[in-house]
C-alpha positions in Angstrom: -10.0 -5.8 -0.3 -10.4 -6.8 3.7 -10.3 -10.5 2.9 -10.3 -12.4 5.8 -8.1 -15.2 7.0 -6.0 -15.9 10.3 -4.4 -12.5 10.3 -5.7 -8.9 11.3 -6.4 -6.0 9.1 -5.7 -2.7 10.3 -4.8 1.5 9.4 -2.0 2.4 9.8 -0.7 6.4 9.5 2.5 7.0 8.0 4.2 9.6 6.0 1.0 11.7 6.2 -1.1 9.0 4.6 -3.2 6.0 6.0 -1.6 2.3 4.8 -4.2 -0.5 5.0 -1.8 -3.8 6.6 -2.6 -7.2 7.5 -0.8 -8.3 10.4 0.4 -11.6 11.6 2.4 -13.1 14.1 4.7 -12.0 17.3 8.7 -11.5 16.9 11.2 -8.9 15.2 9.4 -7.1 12.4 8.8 -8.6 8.5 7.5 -6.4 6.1 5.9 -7.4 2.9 5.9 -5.4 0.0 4.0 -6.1 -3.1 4.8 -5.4 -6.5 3.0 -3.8 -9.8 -0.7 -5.2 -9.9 -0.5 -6.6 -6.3 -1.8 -5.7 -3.2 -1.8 -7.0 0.4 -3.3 -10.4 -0.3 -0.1 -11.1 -2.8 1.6 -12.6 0.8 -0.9 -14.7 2.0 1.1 -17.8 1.8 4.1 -15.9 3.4 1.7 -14.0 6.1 1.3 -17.3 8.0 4.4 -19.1 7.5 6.4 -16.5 8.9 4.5 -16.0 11.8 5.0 -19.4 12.9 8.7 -19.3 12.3 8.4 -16.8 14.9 8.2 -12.8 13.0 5.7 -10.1 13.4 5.1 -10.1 9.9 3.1 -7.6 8.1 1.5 -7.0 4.4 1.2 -3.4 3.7 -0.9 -2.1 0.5 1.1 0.7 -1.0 0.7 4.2 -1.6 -2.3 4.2 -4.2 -3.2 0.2 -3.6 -6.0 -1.4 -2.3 -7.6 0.2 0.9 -4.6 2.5 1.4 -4.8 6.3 0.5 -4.5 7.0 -2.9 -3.5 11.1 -3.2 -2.5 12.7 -6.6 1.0 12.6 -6.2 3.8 10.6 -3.9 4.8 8.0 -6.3 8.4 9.2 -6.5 11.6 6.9 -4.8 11.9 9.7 -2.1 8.3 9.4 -1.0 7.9 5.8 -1.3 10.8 5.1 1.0 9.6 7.2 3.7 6.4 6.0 3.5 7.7 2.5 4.7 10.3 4.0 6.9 7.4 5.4 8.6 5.2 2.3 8.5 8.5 0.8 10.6 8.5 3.5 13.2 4.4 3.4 13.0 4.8 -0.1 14.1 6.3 0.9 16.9 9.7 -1.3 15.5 13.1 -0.5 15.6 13.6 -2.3 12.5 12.5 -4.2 10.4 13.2 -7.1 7.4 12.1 -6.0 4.0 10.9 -8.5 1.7 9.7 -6.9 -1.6 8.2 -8.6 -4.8 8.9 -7.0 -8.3 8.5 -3.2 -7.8 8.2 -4.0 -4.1 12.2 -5.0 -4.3 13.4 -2.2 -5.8 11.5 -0.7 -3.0 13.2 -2.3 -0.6 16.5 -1.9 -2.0 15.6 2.6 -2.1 14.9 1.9 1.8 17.4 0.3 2.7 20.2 3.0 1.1 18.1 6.1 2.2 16.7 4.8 5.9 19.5 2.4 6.4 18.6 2.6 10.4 15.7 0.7 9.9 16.6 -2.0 8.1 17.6 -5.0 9.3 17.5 -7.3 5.8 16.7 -6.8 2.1 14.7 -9.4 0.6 13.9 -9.2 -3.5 12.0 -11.5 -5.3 12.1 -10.9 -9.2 12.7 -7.5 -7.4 16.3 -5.7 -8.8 17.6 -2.4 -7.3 17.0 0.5 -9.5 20.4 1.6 -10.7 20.9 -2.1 -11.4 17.8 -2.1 -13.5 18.6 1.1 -15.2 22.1 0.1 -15.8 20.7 -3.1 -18.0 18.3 -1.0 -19.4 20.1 1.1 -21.0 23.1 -0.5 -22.1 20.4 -3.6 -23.3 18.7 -0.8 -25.1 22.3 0.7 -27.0 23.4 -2.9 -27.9 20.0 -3.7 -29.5 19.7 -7.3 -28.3 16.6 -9.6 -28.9 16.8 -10.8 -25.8 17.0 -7.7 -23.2 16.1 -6.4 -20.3 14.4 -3.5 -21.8 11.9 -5.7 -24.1 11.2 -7.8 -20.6 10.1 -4.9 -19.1 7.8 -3.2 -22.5 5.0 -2.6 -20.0 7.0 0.4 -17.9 7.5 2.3 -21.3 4.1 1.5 -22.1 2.9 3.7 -18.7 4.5 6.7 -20.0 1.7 8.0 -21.8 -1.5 10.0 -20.4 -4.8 7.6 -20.1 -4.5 5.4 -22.5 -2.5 3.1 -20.1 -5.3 3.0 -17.4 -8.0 2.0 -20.0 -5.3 -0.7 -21.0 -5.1 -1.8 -18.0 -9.0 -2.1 -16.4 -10.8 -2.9 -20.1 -12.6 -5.9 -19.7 -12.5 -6.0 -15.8 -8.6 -5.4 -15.6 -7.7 -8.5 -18.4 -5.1 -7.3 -18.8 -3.8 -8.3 -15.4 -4.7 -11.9 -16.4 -2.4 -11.6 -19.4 0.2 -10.4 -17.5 0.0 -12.8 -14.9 0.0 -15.8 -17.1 2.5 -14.4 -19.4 4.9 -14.2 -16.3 4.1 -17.3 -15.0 5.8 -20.9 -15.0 3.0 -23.5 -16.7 3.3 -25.4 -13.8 0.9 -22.7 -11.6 -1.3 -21.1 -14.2 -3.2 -25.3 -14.7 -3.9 -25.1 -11.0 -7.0 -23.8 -9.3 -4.7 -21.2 -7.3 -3.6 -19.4 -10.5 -7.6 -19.0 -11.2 -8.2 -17.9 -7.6 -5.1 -15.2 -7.8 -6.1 -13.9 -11.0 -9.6 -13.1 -10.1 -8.4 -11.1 -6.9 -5.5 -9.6 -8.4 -8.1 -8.4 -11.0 -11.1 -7.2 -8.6 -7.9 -5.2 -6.6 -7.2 -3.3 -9.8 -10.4 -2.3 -10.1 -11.0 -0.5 -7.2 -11.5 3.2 -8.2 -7.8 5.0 -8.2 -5.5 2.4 -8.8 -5.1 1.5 -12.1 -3.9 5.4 -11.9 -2.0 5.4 -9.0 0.0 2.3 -9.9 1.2 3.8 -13.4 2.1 6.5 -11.5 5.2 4.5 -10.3 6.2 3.8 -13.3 5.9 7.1 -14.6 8.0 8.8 -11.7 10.7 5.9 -13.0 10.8 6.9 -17.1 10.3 10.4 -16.9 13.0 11.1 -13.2 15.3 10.0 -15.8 15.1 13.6 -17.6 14.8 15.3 -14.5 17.1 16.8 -11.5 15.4 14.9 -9.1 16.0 12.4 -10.8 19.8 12.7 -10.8 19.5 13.4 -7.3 17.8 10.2 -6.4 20.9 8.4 -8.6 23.2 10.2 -6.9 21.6 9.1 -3.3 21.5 4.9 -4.4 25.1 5.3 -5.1 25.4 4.0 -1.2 26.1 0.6 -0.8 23.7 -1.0 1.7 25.2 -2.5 4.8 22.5 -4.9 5.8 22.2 -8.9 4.7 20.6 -9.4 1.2 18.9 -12.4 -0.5 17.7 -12.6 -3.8 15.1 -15.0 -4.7 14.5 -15.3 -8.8 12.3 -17.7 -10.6 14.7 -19.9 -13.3 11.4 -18.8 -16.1 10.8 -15.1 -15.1 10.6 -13.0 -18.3 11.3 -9.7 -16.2 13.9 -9.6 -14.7 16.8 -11.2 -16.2 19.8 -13.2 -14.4 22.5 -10.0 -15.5 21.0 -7.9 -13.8 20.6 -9.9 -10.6 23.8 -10.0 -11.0 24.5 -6.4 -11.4 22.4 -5.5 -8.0 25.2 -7.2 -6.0 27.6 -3.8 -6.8 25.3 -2.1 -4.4 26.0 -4.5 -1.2 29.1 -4.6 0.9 28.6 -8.2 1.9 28.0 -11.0 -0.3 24.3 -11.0 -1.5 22.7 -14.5 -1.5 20.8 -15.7 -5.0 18.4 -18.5 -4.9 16.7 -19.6 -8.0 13.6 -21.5 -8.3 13.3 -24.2 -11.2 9.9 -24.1 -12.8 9.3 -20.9 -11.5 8.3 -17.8 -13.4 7.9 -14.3 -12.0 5.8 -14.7 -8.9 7.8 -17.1 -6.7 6.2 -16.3 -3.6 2.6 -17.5 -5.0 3.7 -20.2 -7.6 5.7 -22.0 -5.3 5.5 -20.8 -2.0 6.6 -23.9 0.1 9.6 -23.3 -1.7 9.8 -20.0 -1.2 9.1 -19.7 2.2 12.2 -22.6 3.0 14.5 -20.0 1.9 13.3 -16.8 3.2 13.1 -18.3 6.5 16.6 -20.1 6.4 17.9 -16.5 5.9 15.8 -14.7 8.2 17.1 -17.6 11.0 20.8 -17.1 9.9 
């Protein structure tokens, strides 16, 4: 999934793996990271804009993603944090600013409380920080609400179980993608010629042998860590409070990720975290409205 445009794909070794990253731009590092059913080309609005504000700014495929390595296991919060602590020092950067999408913010958060050194900003969009997320899940879950963040998020429990979940998700050419995109979407994107364009790559991504698997396998580390000691350990290690700047980007119509628990990640930053909402905007602000988007990334990355 090499597509080309005005940036530069290249491998990258990190971790003990190969990361596939399109690269754009001169300037103190930005790393893009992508979320559950994305992949490199999730940024391309973002690629381009940022390098003319001036940023080095790179789109990684994660572990198990696109033309990255896909090995049988890795998918765990420990791993996945040193694999883009090693993409930084790969890149030959002393630090760098993490902006992660979805899954790729929750990332970002893990990173940013176990490799604080090389982080220079946290970035989510419809991203949450994991003990945030569990936090609403649960207590959501006990108090048996209609509208929760447990029911937003059906999809994760639906991963839990063997194979079923990767025919789910790559029947019919990976459809299943296209639901979930337009189900997450504001109405004023999914009428537009983009929204067809996305969907179709976001779709051919999936199919590319190994990830359907490999991309549950996040999912499946999350439910299951929560019965195990590494698990508690991992807890237990996101209790730090992050040091660095954060901004939160959310779409006012994302059915994932609810406002409570943006406001619950802010426990886990010692200075004030910055929230932006997007009218109109569903669960992929960085593609639905990315002029928009990249205003308020770049006013904070210019602070």
């Amino acid at each position: 999934m090499r597509l080309d445009g005005p940036w530069v794909h290249r491998d990258v070794h990190a971790n003990g793996i190969r990361l596939h990253v399109a690269e754009a731009g001169e300037g103190p590092l930005v790393l893009l990271l992508h979320g559950f059913a994305g992949f490199w080309w999730t940024w391309r609005h973002q690629l381009n804009a940022l390098a003319d504000a001036g940023y080095r700014t790179v789109a990684v495929d994660l572990r198990g993603y696109g033309d990255s390595d896909k090995p049988p296991r890795g998918y765990d919060g420990w791993t996945l944090a040193g694999d883009i602590g090693g993409l930084v020092k790969a890149l030959g950067a002393p630090r760098a600013h993490l902006v992660g999408h979805a899954w790729g913010g929750t990332l970002a958060w893990t990173v940013a409380a176990l490799h604080p050194r090389l982080v220079h900003s946290v970035t989510t969009i419809a991203g949450a920080h994991p003990l945030a997320l569990r936090r609403e899940i649960f207590r959501t879950v006990l108090r048996r609400k209609a509208n929760n963040q447990a029911r937003a998020l059906g999809h994760v429990f639906r991963a839990q179980v063997p194979i079923a979940p990767e025919r789910w998700l790559t029947r019919d050419d990976a459809a299943t993608v296209e639901t979930l995109m337009r189900n997450g979407s504001g109405p004023q994107w999914t009428d537009t010629a983009d929204f067809a364009n996305a969907v179709a790559r976001h779709r051919s991504a999936m199919m590319v042998r190994g990830v359907a698997h490999s991309a549950l396998e996040y999912y499946r580390w999350a439910g299951r860590a929560q019965l195990r000691s590494e698990g508690r350990r991992f807890s237990e290690a996101m209790q730090r409070r992050i040091t660095v700047p954060v901004l939160q980007i959310a779409g006012a119509l994302d059915p994932c990720l609810l406002p409570r628990t943006l406001k619950a990640c802010e426990k886990w930053a010692t200075e004030p975290v910055r929230t932006r909402t997007l009218d109109g905007v569903g669960h992929f602000p960085q593609q639905e409205a990315p002029v928009a988007t990249n205003r308020v990334l770049t006013e904070f990355l210019n602070r």
